[in-house]
N, C-alpha and C positions, 0 to 999 in steps of 0.2 A: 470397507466402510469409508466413506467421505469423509474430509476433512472435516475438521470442527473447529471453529472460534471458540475463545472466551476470552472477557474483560479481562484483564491481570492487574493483582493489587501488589505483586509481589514485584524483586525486578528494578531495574531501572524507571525511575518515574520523573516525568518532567518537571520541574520547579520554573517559576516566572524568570529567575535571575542564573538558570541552565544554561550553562555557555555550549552543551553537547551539537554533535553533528548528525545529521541526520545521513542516512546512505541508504539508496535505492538502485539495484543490481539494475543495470541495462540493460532493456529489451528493444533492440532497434527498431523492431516491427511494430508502426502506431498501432495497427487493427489489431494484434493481435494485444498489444498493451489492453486495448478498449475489450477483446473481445473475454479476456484473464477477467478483467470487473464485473463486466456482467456475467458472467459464470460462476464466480466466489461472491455475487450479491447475495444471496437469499442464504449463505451461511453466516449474515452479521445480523438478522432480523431478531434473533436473540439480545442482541445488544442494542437497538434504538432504542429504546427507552433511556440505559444509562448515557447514550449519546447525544439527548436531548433529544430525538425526534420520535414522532409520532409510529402507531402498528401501522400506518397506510404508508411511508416512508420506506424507499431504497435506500443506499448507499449504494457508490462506488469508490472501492479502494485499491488504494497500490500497498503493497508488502513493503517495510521499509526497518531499516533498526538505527538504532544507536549506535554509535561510535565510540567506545570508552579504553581507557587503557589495556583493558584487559579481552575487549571484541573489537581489536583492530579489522581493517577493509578482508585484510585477507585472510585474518581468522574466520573473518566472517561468512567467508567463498569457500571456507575449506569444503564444502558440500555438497558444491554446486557445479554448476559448467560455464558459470558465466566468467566472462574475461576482463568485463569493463562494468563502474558503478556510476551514478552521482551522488556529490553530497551539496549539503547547505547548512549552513547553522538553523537549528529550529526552529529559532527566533523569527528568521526570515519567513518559514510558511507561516507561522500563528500570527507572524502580524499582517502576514497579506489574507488572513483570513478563515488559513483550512484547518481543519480538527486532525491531529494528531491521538489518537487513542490507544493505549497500551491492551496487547495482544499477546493470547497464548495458542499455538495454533499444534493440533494435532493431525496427525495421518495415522487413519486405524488405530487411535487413541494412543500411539505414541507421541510423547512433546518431543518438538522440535527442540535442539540442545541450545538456539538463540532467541528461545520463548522469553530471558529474563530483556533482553534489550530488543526485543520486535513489539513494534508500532505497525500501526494501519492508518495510512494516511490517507484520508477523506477528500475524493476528488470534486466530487458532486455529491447531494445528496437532495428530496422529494420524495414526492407523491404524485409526482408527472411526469416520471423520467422516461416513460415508455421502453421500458427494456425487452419487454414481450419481441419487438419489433428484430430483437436481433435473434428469434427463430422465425420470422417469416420466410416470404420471399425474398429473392436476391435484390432485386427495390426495395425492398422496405430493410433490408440489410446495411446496401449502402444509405442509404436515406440516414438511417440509426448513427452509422458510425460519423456523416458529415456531420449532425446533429450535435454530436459528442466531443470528438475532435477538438474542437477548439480550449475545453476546460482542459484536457491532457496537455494539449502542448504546452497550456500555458502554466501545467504545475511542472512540466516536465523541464519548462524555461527557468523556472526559478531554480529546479534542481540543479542546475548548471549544466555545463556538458560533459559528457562522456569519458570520462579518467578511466586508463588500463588500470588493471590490477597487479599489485604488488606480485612477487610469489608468495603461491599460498603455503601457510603456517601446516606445518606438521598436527 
């Protein structure tokens, strides 16, 4: 079974005056950052509506959680393989612009154990993003990802750069 989104009411939830950090596991690889969004797009299409946008309406998102005392970086890793994260206070993405939306993400309908402090962070979103383009040909592949490219780096800029991880938590 495929992964599955859902909204989360439960959980850690952002408030305007949320001093929380936002952390985003590093993937050095741009295309393949781009190519993660466009592949987990059409599992958020459930969720446009409560995101504000329209059934004609993509997203692309980055996988991202909260930082709280109790889901430090490296508690956070405990699961993963990655070695290095970013982080930014939240504040910073919402006021340059991007939707942050609380997430519950299953595999094979099991939840993920960081479902209450995972966020989806909203890189782009439309009704003209042309994502088709990144099953064509290998032109119209690259063609996609230059197209794309420039909204990633630039949340990937805000995200700050690249911090190792602690050791990870038992």
């Amino acid at each position: 079974m495929p992964i599955r989104v859902e909204w989360r009411d439960d959980g850690h939830q952002l408030r305007p005056e949320d001093p929380v950090t936002i952390l985003r596991f590093e993937v050095s690889d741009l295309n393949q950052v781009m190519k993660s969004a466009v592949a987990a797009s059409p599992s958020y299409v459930p969720l446009l509506e409560a995101c504000g946008l329209t059934p004609r309406d993509r997203l692309l998102p980055l996988s991202c959680f909260a930082v709280t005392q109790t889901w430090t970086p490296s508690r956070l890793a405990r699961t993963t393989h990655y070695k290095h994260y970013r982080q930014v206070a939240a504040r910073v993405l919402l006021d340059a612009g991007y939707l942050l939306i609380p997430t519950s993400v299953f595999d094979d309908n099991a939840p993920d154990a960081r479902n209450e402090v995972h966020y989806e962070l909203i890189v782009i979103s439309g009704h003209n993003l042309r994502l088709g383009e990144f099953a064509g040909t290998r032109p119209d592949r690259a063609a996609a990802r230059r197209r794309l490219a420039p909204a990633f780096r630039a949340v990937l800029e805000l995200l700050g750069e690249p911090l190792a991880l602690p050791a990870v938590e038992p």
